[in-house]
LUMLO-776335 format. One record per atom (N, C-alpha, C): residue number from 0; atom name; chain; x, z, y; residue in three letters. Coordinates in nm, 2 decimals, decimal comma. Atoms other than C-alpha are relative to their C-alpha. Layout:
BEGIN
+-----+-------+--------+--------+--------+--------+---------+
! num ! atomo ! cadena !      u !      w !      v ! residuo !
+-----+-------+--------+--------+--------+--------+---------+
! NUM !    CA !      A !      X !      Z !      Y !     ALA !
...
+-----+-------+--------+--------+--------+--------+---------+
***
This chain:
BEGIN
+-----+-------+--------+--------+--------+--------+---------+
! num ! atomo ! cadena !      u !      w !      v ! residuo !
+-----+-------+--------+--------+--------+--------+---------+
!   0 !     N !      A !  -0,02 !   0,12 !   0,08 !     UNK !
!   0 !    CA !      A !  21,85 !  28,37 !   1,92 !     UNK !
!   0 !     C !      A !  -0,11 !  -0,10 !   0,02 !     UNK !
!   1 !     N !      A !   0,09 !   0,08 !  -0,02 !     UNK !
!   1 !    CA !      A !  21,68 !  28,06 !   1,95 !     UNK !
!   1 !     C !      A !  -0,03 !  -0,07 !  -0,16 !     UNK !
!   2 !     N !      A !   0,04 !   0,09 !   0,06 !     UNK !
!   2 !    CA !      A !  21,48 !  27,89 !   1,70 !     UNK !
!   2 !     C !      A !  -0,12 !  -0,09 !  -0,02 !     UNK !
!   3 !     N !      A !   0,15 !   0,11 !   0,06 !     UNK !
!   3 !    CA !      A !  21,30 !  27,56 !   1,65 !     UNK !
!   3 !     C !      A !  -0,04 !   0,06 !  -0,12 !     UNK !
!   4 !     N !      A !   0,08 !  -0,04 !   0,10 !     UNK !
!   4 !    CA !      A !  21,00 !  27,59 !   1,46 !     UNK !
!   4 !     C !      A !  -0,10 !  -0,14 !  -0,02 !     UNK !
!   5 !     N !      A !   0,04 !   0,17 !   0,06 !     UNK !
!   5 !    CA !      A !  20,85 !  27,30 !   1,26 !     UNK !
!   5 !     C !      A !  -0,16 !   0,08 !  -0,12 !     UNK !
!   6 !     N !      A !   0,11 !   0,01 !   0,03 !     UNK !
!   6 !    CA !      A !  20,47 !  27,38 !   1,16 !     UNK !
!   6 !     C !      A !  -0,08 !  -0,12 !   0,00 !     UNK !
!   7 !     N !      A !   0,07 !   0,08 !   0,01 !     UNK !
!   7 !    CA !      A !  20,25 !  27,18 !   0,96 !     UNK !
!   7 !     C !      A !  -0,09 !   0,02 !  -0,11 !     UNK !
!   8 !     N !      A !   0,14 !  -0,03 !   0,11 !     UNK !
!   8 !    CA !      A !  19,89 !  27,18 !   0,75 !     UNK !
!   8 !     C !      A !   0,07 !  -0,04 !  -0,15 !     UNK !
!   9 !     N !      A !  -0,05 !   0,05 !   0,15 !     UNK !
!   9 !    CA !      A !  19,98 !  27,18 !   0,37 !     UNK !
!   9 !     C !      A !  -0,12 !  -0,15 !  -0,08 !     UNK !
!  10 !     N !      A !   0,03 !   0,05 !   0,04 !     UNK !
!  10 !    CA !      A !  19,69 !  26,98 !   0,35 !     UNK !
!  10 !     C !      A !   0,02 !  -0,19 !   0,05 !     UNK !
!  11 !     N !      A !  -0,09 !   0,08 !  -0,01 !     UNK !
!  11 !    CA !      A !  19,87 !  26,71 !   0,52 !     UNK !
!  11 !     C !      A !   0,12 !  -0,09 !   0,00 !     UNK !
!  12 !     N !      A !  -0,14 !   0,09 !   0,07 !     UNK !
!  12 !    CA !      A !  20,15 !  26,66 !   0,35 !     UNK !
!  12 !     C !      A !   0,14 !   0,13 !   0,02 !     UNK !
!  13 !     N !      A !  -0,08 !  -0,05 !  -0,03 !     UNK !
!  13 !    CA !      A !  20,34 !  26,95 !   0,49 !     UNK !
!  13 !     C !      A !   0,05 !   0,16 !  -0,13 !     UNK !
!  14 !     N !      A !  -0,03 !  -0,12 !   0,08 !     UNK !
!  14 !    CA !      A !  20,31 !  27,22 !   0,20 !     UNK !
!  14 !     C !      A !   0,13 !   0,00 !  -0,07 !     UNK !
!  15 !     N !      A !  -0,16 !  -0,02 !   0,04 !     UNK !
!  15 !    CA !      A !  20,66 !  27,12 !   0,07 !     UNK !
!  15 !     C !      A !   0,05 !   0,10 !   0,13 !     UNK !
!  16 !     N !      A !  -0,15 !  -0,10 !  -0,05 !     UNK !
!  16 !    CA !      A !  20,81 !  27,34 !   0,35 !     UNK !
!  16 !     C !      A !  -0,03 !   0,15 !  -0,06 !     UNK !
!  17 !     N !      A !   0,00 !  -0,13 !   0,04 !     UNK !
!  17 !    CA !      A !  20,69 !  27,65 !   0,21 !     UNK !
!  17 !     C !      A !   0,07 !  -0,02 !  -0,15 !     UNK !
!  18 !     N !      A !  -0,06 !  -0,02 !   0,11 !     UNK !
!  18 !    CA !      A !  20,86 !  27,56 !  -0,13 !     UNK !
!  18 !     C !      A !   0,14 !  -0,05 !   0,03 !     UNK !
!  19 !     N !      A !  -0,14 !   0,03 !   0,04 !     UNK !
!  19 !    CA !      A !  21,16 !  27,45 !  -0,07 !     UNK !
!  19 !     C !      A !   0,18 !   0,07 !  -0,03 !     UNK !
!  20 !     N !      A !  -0,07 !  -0,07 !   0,07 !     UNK !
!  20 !    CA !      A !  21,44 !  27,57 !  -0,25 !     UNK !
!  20 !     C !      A !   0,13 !   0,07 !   0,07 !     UNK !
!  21 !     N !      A !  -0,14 !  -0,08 !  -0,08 !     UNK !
!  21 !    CA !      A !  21,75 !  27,82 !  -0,12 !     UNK !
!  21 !     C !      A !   0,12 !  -0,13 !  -0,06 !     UNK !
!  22 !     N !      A !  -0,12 !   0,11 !   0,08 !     UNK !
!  22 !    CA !      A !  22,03 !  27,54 !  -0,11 !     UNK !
!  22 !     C !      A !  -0,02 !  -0,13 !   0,04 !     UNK !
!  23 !     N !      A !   0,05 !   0,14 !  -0,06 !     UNK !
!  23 !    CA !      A !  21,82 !  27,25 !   0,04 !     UNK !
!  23 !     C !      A !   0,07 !  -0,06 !   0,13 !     UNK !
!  24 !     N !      A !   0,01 !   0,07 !  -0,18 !     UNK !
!  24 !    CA !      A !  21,95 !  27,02 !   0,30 !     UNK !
!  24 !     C !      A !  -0,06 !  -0,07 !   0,08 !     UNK !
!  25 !     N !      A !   0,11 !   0,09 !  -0,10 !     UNK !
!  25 !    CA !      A !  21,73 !  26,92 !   0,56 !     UNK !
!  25 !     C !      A !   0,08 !  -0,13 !   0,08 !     UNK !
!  26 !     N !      A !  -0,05 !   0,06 !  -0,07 !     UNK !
!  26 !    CA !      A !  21,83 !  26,63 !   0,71 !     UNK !
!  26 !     C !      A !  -0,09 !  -0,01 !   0,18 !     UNK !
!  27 !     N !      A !   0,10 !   0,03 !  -0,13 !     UNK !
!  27 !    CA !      A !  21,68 !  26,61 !   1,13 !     UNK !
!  27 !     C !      A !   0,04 !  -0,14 !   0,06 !     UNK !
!  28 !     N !      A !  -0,05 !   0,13 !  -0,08 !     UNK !
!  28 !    CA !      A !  21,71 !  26,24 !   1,28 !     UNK !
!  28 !     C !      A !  -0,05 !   0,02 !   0,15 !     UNK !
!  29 !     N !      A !   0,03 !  -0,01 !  -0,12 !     UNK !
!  29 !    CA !      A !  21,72 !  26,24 !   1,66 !     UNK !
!  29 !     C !      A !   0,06 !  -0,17 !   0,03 !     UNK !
!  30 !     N !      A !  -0,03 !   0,13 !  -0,09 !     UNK !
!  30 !    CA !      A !  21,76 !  25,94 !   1,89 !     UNK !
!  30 !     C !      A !   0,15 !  -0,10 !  -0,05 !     UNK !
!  31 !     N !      A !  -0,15 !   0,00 !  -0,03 !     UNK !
!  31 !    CA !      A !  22,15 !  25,97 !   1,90 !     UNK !
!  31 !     C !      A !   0,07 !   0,09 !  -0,12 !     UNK !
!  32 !     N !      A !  -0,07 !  -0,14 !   0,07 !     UNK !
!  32 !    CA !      A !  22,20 !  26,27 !   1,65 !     UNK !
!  32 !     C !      A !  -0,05 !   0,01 !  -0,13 !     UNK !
!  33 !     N !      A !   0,08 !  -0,09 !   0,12 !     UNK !
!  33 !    CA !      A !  22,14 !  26,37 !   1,31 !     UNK !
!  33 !     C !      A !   0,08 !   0,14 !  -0,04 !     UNK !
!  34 !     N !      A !  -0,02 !  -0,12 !   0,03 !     UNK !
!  34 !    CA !      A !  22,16 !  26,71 !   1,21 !     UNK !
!  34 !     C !      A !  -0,05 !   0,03 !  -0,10 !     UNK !
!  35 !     N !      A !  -0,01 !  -0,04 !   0,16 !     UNK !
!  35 !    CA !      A !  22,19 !  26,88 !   0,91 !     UNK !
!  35 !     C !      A !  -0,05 !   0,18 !  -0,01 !     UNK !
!  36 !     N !      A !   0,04 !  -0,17 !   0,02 !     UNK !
!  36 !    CA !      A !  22,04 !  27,24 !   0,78 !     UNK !
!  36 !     C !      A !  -0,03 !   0,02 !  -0,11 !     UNK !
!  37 !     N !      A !  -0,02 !  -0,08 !   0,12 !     UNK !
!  37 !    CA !      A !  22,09 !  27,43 !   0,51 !     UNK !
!  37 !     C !      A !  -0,09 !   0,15 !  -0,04 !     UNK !
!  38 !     N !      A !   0,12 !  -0,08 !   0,00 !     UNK !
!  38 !    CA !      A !  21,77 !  27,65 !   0,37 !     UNK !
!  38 !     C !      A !   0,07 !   0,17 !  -0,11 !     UNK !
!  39 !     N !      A !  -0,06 !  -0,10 !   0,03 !     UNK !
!  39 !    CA !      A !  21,90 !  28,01 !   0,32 !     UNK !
!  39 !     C !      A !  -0,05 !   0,11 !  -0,03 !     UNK !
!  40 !     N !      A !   0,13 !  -0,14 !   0,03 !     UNK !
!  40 !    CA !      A !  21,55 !  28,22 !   0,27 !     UNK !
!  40 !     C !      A !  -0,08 !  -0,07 !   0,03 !     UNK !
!  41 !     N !      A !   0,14 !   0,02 !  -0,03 !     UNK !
!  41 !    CA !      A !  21,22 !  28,21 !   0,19 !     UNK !
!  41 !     C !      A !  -0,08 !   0,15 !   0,05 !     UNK !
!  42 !     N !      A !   0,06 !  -0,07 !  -0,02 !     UNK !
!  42 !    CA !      A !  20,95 !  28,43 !   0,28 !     UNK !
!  42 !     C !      A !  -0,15 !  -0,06 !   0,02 !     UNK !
!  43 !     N !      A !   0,16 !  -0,02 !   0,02 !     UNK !
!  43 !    CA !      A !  20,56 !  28,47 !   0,19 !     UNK !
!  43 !     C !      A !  -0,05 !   0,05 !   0,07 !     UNK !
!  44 !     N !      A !   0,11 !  -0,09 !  -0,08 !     UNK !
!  44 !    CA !      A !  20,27 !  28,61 !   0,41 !     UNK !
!  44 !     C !      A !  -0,09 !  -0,02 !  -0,08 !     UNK !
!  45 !     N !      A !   0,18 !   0,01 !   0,03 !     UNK !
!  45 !    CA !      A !  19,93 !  28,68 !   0,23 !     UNK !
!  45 !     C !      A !  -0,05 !  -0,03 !   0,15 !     UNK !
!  46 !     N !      A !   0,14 !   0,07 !  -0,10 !     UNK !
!  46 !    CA !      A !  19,65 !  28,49 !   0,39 !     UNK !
!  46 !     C !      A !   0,06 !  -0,13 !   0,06 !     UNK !
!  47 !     N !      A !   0,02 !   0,08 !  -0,09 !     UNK !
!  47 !    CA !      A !  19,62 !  28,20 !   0,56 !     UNK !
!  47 !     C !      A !  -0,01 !   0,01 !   0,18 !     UNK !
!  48 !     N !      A !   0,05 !   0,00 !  -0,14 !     UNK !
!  48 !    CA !      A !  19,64 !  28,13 !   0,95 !     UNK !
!  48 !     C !      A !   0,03 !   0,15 !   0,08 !     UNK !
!  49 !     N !      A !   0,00 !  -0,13 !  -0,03 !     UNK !
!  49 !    CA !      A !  19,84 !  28,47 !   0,95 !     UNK !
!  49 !     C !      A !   0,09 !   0,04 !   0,15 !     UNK !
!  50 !     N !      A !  -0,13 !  -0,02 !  -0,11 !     UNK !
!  50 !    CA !      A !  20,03 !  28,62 !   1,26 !     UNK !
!  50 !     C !      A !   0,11 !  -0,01 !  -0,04 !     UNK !
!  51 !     N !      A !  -0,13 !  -0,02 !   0,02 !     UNK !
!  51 !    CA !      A !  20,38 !  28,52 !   1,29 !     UNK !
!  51 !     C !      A !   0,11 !   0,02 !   0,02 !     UNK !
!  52 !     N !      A !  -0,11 !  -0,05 !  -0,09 !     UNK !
!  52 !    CA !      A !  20,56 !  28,72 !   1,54 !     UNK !
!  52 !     C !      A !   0,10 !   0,08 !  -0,07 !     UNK !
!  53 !     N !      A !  -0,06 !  -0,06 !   0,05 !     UNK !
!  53 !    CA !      A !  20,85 !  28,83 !   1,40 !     UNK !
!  53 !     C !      A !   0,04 !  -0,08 !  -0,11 !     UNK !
!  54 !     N !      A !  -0,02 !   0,04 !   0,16 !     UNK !
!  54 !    CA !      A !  20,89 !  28,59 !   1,08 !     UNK !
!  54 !     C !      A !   0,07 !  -0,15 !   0,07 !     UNK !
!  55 !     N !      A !  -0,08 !   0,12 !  -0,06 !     UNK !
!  55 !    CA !      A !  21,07 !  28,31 !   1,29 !     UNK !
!  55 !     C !      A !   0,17 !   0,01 !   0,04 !     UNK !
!  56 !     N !      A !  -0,14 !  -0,05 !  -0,01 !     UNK !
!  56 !    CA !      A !  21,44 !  28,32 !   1,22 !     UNK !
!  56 !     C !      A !   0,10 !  -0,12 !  -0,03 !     UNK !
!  57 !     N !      A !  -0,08 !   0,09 !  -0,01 !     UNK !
!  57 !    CA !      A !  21,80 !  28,12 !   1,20 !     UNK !
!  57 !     C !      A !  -0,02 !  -0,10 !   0,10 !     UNK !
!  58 !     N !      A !   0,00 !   0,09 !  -0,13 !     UNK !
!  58 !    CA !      A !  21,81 !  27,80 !   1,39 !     UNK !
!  58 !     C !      A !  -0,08 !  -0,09 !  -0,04 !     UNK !
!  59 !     N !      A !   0,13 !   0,05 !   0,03 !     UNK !
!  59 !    CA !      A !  21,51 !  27,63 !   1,20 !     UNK !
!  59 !     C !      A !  -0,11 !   0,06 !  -0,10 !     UNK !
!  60 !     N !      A !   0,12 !  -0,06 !   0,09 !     UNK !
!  60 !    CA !      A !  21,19 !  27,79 !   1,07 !     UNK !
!  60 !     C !      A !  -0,09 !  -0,15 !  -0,05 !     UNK !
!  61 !     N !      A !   0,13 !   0,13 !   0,12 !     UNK !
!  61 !    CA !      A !  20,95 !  27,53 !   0,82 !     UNK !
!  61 !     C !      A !  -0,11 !   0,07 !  -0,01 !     UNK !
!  62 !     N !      A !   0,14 !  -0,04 !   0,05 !     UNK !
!  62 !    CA !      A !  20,60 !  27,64 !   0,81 !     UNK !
!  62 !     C !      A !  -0,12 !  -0,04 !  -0,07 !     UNK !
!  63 !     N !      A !   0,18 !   0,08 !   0,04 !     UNK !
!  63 !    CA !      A !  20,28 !  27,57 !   0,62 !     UNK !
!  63 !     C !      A !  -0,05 !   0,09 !  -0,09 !     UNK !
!  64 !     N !      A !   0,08 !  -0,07 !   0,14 !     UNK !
!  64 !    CA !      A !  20,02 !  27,73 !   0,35 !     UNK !
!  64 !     C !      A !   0,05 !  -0,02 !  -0,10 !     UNK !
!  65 !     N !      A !  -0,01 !   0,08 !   0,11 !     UNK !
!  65 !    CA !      A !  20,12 !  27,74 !   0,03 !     UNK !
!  65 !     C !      A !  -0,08 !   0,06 !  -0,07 !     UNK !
!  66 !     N !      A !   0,04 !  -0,07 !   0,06 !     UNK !
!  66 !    CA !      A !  19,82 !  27,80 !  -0,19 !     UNK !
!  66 !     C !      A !  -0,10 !   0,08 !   0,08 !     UNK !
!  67 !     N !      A !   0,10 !  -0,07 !  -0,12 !     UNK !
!  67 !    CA !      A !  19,61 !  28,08 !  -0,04 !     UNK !
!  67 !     C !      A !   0,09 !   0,08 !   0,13 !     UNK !
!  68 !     N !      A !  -0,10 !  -0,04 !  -0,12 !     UNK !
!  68 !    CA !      A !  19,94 !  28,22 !   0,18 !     UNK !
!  68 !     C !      A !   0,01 !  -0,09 !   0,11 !     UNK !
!  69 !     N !      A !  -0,02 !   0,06 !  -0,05 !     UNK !
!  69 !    CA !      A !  20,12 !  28,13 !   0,41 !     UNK !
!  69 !     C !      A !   0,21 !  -0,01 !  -0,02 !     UNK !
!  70 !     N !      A !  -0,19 !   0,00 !   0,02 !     UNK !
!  70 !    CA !      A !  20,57 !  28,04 !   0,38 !     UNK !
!  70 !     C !      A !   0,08 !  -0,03 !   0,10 !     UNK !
!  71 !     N !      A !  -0,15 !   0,05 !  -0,03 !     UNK !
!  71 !    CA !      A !  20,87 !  28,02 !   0,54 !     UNK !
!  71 !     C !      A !   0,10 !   0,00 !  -0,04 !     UNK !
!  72 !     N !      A !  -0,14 !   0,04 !   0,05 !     UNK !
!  72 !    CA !      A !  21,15 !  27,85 !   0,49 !     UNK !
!  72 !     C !      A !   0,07 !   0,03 !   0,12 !     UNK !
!  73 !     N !      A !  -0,13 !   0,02 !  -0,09 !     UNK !
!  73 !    CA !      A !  21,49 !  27,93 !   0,70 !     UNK !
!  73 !     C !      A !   0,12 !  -0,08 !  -0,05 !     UNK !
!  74 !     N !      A !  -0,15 !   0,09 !   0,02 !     UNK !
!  74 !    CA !      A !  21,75 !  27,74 !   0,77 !     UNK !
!  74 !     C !      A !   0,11 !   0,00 !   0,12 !     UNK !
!  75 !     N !      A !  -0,13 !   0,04 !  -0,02 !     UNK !
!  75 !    CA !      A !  22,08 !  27,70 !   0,88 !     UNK !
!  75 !     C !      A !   0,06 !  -0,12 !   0,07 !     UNK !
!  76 !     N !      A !  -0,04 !   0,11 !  -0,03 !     UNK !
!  76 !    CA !      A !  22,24 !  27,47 !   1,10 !     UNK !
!  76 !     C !      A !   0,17 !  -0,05 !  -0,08 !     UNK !
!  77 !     N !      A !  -0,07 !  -0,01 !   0,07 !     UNK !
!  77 !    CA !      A !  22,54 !  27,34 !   0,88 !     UNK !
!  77 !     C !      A !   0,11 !  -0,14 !   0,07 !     UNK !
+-----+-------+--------+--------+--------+--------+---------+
***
């Protein structure tokens, strides 16, 4: 399976992807395309800056800290 993966510092603005809610639609703007994704699971890591082999799933993963962790959101291309 292939998935994009969209990592970013929560201290830059990005710690909304670790909260966001089962049910969310992401909207993606491309050149020519927008694409749409539907957030279908979360998942926690304790720590910060943790390995993440293995925790990258569906057809877009969202990453950042949230707090002293670390989150992912999955999503769904819809």
């Amino acid at each position: 399976m292939r998935t994009v993966v969209v990592v970013g510092h929560d201290y830059c603005g990005f710690g909304q992807f670790a909260a966001l809610p089962v049910g969310t639609v992401v909207t993606v703007e491309k050149p020519h395309e927008v694409l749409r994704y539907r957030v279908y699971a979360r998942h926690l890591t304790p720590g910060r800056g943790t390995p993440a082999h293995g925790l990258y799933w569906g057809d877009l993963t969202l990453q950042s800290c949230g707090g002293p962790d670390t989150g992912f959101t999955y999503l769904t291309r819809t």
